[in-house]
N, C-alpha and C positions, 0 to 999 in steps of 0.2 A: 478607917478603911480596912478593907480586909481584904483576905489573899485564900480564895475556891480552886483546889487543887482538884483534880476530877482524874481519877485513871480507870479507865473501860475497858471491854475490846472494842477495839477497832470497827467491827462491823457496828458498832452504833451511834460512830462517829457524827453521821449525817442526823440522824434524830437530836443525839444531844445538842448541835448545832443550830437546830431549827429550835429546840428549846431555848437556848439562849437567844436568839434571835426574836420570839413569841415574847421572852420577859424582858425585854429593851436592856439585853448584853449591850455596852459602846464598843464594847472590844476582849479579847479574846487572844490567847497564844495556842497555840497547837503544834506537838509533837508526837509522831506517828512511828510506827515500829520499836515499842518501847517492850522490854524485856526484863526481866527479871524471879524473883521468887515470892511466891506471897505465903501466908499458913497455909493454908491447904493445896496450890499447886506452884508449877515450875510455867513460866511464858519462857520459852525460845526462838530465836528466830526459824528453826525450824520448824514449828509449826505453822507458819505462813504458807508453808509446801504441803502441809497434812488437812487445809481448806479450816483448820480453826481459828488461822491468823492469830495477828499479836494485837498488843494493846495498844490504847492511844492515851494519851496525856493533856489535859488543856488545866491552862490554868489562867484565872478571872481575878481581876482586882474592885471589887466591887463596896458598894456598902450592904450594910445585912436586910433592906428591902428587897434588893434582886434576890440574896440568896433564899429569904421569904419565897419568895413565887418562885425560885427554880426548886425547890426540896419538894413538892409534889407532883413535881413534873419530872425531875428526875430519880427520885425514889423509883420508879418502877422499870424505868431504863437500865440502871445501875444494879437492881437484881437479878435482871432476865439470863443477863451470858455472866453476872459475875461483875463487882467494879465494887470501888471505894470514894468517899470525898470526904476532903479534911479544909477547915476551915481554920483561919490561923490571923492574926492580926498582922496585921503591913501599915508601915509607918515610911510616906516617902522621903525621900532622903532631904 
């Protein structure tokens, strides 16, 4: 199994959503107003007040067929405003 860690902004929360939803995601967690520093900028919660809003976080526990068909569909979501996904192995307990 594996563990699709996905941080975006925010405003492309609903697209990446429908993407998971188009490549038969069973489920899904989501964390909203996520903040932080990346190499090239700073997310604050102040800029939710500057209309650039903040990031969002979801993370998928899947096998690597879903993540097959979401990497073409998400590749272009994830460069438009900025975003990352990191694929990691999950062994359940």
């Amino acid at each position: 199994m594996k563990r699709l860690d996905l941080i975006f902004s925010e405003r492309e929360l609903q697209s990446v959503i429908i993407a998971l939803e188009k490549c038969g995601a069973t489920g899904y967690s989501v964390t909203k107003h996520v903040t932080g520093k990346g190499p090239n900028s700073l997310v604050s919660e102040d800029m939710e007040f500057t209309g650039l809003g903040t990031n969002a976080h979801v993370i998928i526990f899947c096998d690597d067929s879903l993540i097959e068909k979401l990497k073409p569909i998400l590749d272009p979501i994830l460069n438009y405003y900025g975003g990352v996904a990191y694929v990691s192995e999950a062994t359940p307990l």
